[in-house]
C-alpha positions as CSV (number, residue, x, y, z in Angstrom):
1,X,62.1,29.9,21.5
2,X,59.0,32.4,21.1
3,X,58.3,35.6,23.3
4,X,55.1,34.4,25.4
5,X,53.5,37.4,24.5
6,X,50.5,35.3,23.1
7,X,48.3,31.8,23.8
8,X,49.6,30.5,20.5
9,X,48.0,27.8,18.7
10,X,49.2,26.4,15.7
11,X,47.2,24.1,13.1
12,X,48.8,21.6,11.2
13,X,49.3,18.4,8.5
14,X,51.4,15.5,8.5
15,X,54.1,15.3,6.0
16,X,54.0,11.9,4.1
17,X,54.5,10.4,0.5
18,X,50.6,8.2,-0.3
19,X,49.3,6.8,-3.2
20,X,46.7,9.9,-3.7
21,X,46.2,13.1,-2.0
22,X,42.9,14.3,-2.3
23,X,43.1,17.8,-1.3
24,X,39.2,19.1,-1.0
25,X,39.5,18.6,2.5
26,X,42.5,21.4,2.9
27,X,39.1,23.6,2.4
28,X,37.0,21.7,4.4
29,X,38.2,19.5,7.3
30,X,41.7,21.3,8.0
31,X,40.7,24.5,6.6
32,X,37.1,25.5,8.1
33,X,38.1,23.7,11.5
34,X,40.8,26.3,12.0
35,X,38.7,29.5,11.1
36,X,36.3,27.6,13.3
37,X,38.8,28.0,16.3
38,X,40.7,31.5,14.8
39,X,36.5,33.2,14.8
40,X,36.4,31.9,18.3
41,X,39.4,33.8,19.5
42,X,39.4,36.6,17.1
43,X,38.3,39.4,19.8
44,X,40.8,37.9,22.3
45,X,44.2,39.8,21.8
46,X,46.1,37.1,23.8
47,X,45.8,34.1,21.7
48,X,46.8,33.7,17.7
49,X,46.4,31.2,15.1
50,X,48.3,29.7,12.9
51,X,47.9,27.0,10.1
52,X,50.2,25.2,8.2
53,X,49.5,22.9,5.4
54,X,52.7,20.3,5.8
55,X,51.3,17.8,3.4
56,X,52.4,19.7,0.6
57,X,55.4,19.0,-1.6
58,X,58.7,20.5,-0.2
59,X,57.6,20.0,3.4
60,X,60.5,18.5,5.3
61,X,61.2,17.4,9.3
62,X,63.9,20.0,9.4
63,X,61.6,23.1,8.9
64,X,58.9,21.1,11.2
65,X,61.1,20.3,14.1
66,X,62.2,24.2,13.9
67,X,58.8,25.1,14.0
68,X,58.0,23.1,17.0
69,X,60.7,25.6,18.5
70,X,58.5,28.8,19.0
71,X,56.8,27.4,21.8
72,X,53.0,26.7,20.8
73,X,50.6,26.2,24.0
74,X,48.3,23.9,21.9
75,X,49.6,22.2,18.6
76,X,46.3,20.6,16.6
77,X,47.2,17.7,13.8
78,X,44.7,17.1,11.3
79,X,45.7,13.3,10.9
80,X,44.5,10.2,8.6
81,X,44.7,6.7,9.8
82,X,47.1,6.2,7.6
83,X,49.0,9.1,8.9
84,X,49.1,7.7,12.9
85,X,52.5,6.5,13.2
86,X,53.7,9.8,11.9
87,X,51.5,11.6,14.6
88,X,52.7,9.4,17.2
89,X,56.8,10.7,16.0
90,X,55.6,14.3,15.6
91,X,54.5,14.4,19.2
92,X,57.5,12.2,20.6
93,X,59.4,15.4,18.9
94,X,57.1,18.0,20.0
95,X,57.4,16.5,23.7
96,X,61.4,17.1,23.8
97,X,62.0,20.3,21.9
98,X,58.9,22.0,23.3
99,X,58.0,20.0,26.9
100,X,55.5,22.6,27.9
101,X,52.9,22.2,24.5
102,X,49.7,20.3,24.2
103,X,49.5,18.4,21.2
104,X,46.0,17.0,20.2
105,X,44.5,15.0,17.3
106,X,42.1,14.8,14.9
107,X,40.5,13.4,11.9
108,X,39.7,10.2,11.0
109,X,42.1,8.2,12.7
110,X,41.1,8.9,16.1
111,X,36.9,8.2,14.9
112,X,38.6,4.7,13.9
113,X,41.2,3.9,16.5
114,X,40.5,6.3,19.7
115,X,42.5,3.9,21.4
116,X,45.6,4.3,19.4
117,X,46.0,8.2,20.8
118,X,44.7,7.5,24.8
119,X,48.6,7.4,26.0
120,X,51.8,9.2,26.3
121,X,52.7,11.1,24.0
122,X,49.8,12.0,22.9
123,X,47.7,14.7,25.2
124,X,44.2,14.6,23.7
125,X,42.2,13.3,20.6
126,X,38.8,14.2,19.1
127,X,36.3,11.2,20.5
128,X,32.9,12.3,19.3
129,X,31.1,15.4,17.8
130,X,31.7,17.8,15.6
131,X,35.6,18.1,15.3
132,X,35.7,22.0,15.6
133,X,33.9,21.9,18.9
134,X,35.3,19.3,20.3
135,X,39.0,21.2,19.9
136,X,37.4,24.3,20.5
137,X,36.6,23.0,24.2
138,X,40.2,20.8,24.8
139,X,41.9,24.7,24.3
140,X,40.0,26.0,26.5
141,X,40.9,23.7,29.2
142,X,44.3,24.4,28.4
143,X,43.9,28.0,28.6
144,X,41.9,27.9,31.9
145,X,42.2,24.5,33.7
146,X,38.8,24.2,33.8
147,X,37.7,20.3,33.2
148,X,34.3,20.9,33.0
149,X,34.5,22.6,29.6
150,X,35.9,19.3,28.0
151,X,33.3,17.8,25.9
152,X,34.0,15.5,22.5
153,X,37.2,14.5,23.6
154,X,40.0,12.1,25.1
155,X,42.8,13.5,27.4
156,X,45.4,11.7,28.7
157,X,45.8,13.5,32.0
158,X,49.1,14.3,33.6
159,X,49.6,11.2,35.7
160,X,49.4,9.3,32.2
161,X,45.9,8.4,32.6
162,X,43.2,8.8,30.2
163,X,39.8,9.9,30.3
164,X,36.9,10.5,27.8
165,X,34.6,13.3,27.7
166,X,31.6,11.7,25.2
167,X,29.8,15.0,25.5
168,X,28.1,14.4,21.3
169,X,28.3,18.1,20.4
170,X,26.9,19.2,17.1
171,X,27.0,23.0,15.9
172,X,24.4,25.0,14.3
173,X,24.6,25.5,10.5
174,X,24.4,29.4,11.6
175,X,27.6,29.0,13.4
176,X,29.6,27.3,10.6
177,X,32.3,28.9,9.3
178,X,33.6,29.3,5.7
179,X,36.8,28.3,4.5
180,X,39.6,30.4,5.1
181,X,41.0,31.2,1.4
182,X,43.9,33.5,1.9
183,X,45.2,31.9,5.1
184,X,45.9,28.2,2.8
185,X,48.6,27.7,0.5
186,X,45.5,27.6,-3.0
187,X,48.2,28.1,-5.3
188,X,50.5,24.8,-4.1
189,X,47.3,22.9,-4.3
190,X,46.7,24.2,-7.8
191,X,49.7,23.6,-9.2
192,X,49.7,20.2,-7.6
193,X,46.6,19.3,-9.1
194,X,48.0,20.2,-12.8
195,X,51.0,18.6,-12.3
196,X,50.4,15.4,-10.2
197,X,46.2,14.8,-11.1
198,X,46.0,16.4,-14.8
199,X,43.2,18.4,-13.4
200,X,42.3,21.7,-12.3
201,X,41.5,22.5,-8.2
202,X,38.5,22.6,-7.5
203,X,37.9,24.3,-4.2
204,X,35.7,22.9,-1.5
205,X,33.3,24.2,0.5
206,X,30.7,22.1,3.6
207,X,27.4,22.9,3.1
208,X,25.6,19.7,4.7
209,X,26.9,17.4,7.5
210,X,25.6,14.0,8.4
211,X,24.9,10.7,6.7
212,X,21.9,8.6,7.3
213,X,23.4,5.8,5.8
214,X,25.2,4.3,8.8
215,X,27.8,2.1,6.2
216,X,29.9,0.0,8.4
217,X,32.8,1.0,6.5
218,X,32.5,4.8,5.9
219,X,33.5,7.7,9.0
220,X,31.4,10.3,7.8
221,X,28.5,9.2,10.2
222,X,30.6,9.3,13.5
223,X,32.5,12.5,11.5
224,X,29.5,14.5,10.8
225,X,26.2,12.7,12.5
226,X,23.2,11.2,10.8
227,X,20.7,14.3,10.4
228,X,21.2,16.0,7.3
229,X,22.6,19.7,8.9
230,X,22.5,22.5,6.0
231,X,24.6,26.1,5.5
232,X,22.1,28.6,4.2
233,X,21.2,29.0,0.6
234,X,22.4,32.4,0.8
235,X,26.0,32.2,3.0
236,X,26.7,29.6,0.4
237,X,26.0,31.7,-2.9
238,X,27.7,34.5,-1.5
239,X,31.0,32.4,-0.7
240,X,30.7,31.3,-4.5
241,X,30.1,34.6,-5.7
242,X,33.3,36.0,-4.1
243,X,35.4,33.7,-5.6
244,X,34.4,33.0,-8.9
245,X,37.1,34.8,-10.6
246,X,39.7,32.9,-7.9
247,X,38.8,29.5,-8.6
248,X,37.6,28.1,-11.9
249,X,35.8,25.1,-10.4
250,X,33.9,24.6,-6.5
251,X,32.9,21.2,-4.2
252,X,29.7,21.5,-2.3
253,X,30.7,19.0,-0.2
254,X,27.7,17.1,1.2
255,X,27.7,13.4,1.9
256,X,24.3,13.5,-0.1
257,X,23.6,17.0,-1.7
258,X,20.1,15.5,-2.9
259,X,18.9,14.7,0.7
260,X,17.2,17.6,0.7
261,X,15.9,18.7,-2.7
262,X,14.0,21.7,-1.3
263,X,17.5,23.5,-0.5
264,X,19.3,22.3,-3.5
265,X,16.3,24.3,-5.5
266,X,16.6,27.1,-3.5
267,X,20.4,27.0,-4.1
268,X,20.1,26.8,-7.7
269,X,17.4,29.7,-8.2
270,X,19.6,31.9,-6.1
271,X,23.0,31.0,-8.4
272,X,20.7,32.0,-11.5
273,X,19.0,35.2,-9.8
274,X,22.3,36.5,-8.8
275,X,23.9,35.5,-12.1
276,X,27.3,33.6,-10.5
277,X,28.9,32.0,-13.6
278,X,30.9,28.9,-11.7
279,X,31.2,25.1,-11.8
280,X,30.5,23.2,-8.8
281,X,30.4,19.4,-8.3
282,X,29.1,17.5,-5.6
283,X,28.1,13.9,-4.1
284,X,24.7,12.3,-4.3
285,X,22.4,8.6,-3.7
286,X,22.3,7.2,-6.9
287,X,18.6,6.5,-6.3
288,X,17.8,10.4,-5.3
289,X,18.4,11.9,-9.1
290,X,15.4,13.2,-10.8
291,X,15.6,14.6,-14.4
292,X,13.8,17.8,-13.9
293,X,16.0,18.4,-10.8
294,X,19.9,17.3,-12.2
295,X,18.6,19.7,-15.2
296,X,17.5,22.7,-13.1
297,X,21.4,21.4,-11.6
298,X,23.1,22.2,-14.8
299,X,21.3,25.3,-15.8
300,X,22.8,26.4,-12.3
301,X,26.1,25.2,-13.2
302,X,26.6,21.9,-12.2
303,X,29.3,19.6,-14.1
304,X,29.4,16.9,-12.2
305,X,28.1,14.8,-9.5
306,X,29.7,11.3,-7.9
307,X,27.5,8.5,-6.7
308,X,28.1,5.2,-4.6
309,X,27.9,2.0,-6.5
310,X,30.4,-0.1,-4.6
311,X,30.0,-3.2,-7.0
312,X,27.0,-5.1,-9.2
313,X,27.2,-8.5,-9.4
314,X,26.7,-10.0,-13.2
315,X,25.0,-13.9,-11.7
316,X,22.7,-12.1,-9.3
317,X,21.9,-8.8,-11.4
318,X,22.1,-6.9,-8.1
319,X,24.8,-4.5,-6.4
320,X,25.9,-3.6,-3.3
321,X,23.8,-0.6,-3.4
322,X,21.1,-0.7,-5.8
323,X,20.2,-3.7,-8.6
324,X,21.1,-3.4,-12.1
325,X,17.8,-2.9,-14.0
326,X,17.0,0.0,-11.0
327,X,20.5,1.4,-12.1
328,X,19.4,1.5,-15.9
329,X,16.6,2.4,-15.0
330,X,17.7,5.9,-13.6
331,X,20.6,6.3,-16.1
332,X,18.0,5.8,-19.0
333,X,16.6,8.5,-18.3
334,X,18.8,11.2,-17.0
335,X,21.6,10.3,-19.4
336,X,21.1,13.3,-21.9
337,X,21.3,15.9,-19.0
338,X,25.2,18.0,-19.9
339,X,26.3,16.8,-16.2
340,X,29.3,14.3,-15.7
341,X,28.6,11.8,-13.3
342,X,31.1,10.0,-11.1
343,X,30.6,6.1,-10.2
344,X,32.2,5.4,-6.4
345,X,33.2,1.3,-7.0
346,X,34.7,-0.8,-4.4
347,X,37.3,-3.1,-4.8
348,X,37.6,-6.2,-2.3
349,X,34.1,-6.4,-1.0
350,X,33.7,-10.3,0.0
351,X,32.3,-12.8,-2.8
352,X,33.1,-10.4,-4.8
353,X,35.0,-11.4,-8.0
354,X,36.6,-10.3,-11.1
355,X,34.2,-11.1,-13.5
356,X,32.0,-8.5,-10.9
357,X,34.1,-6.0,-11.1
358,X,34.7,-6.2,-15.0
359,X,31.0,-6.3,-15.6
360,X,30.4,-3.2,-13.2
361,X,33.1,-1.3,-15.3
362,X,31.7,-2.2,-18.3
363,X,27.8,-1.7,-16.9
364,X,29.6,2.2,-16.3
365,X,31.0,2.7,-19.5
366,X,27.8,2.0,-21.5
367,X,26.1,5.0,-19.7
368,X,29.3,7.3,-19.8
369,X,29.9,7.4,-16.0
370,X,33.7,7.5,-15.0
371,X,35.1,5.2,-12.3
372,X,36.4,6.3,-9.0
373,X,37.7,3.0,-7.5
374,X,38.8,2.2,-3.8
375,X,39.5,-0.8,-1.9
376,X,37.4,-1.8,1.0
377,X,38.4,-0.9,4.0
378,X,36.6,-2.1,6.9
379,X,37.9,0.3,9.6
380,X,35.5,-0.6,12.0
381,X,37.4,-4.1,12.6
382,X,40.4,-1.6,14.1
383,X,38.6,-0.2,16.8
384,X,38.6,-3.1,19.0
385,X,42.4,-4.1,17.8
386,X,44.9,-3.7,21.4
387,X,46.9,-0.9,20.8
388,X,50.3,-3.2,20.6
389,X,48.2,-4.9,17.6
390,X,47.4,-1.4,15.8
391,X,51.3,-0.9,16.5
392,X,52.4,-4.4,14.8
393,X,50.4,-4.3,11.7
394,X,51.1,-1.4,8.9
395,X,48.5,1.2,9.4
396,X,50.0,3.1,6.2
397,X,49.0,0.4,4.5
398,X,45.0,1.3,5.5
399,X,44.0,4.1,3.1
400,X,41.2,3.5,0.7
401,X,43.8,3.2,-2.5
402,X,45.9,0.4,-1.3
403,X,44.6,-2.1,1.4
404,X,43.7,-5.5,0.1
405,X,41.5,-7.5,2.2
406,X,42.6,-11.2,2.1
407,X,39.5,-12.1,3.0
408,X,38.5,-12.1,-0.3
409,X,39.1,-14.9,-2.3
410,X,38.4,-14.4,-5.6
411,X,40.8,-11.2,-6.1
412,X,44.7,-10.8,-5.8
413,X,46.8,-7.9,-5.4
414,X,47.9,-7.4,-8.3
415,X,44.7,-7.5,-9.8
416,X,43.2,-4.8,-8.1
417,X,46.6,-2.7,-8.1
418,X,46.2,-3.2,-12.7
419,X,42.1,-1.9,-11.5
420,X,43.4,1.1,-9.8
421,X,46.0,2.2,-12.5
422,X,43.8,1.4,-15.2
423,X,41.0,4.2,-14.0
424,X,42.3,7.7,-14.1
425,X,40.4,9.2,-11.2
């Protein structure tokens, strides 16, 4: 057991084999929450931070369960949906070997199925917010007792009873933090894209929150709130800057970097003022790309941008998203410009079928755009599940790469399984 010299506080991911790992949000999510928390305490001499990246390869129980030893006030697990039962062990574990920690929650599990952490052994889960304040807030009640300060979260009390605090807090862009570079394990997540994604690491970086969307099936409303947020033009350049000889290739991770076309000008005269020679991708609305803008894009740098097409259907002529001829339309035109783009399709979506899907792949292919497919996951059907429900069916079976929907008709398994192997994403 630890000296309690220090509050301690430890960060951490779940250890688990899944069918993909995407790791820009080891930057983003994981990574910038916990600078988020270690520049909140960074004058206070009593309390230290520490993260630790679990999912990585060569992780095991043995080194956790040891870790759990040194007597953390406040343990913090990033956690997936998929990754619940594993959270709900972890903190049976942490409760015996270390009695007197807090363990608390977050990610997109508890934005889907809050009800899944309100019990014993869990102590607290992010609710509603912005993650990093909402944590901020639960550590301070552990540090001072004070219940006032709760905001954004779910505690289950010690008498067993839970209790929201729905206290929406969203942080100014000013106060964002950037991600912290030398405190992650970069070179594991190199090597592990090389080895297990035949690509090379891109590192990710926020700089918008919120989604106006509102897509029944997609967290990064309740995750990030539906008003486009923005870091500044010039906290973002200057992060690039700094590590363009680190990292060969960068995420601007937005939920639609094109949302506001006045910063990503701003951003793109600044990278060619200042002369930063990186790569950088990002995520867009199909229906937002201008040619004069995704050119000033690639003069800047830009090699690549993703967009959501979920599925077209061939009898109709129209997609989930946008219609065919609209889609041509755009591609037609921006089709010469040197940038790869990215097509987001959906596998599962009801009536649709696999003529659908093969005439959306092939509607891709004719204007170069690679496939990214997923299965539809309507995680909005879990939040009103009873918890011994959630606890019956296979939540590791819920990630975006694997779950099959039988309520469509038209597809099987092993159809969409061929899909997903065939498109190397």
């Amino acid at each position: 057991m630890r000296r309690k010299e220090k509050f301690a506080i430890l960060f951490m991911t779940l250890p688990r084999v899944v069918y993909d790992r995407n790791l820009h949000d080891r930057c983003t999510d994981f990574g910038e929450t916990a600078q988020y928390i270690m520049k909140a305490y960074q004058h206070h001499a009593d309390v230290e931070v520490t993260i630790m990246d679990s999912s990585i390869p060569g992780s095991t129980m043995r080194s956790l369960y040891r870790k759990f030893t040194e007597g953390y006030d406040v343990i913090v697990l990033y956690t997936d949906i998929t990754d619940a039962a594993m959270a709900r062990k972890m903190c049976e574990v942490i409760s015996y070997i270390s009695p007197n920690t807090k363990t608390l929650i977050y990610g997109d599990s508890t934005l889907a199925i809050p009800q899944y952490f309100k019990r014993v052994p869990f102590h607290a889960a992010h609710l509603c917010g912005d993650q990093e304040a909402a944590i901020h807030s639960y550590i301070e009640f552990v540090r001072t007792g004070e219940e006032g300060v709760l905001k954004g979260v779910s505690v289950v009390h010690a008498n067993g009873e839970s209790k929201d605090y729905p206290t929406d807090i969203r942080i100014d862009p000013s106060e964002w933090v950037l991600p912290p570079i030398d405190k992650l394990p970069i070179e594991e997540y190199q090597k592990f894209s090389r080895e297990f994604k035949d690509s090379t690491y891109a590192c990710s970086v926020y700089v918008s929150k919120g989604c106006a969307q509102r897509c029944a099936y997609c967290l990064c409303g309740p995750r990030e709130g539906y008003v486009d947020r923005r870091r500044s033009v010039k906290d973002t350049v200057e992060f690039l800057e700094a590590y363009q000889h680190r990292f060969d290739r960068f995420k601007l991770h937005s939920a639609d970097l094109f949302a506001d076309k006045t910063w990503v000008r701003e951003f793109c005269h600044e990278m060619l003022r200042r002369n930063v020679k990186v790569k950088w991708k990002s995520t867009v609305c199909l229906n937002s790309l201008e040619p004069e803008l995704l050119e000033l894009c690639a003069e800047a740098g830009c090699y690549g941008l993703g967009f959501g097409i979920e599925t077209f259907y061939q009898d109709r002529q129209r997609g989930f998203k946008v219609a065919v001829n609209e889609f041509e339309n755009i591609m037609s035109k921006i089709k010469h410009i040197p940038i790869r783009y990215k097509g987001f399709v959906m596998l599962g979506l009801k009536d649709q079928q696999l003529i659908d899907v093969e005439y959306t792949l092939e509607l891709l292919k004719k204007y170069n755009v690679k496939v990214r497919p997923s299965t539809f996951t309507p995680f909005y059907r879990l939040r009103d599940l009873p918890v011994e429900e959630l606890e019956r069916i296979n939540l590791e079976d819920w990630n975006k790469k694997e779950f099959f929907h039988t309520g469509n008709n038209h597809l099987n398994e092993k159809t969409v399984y061929q899909i997903m192997d065939s498109c190397h994403f």
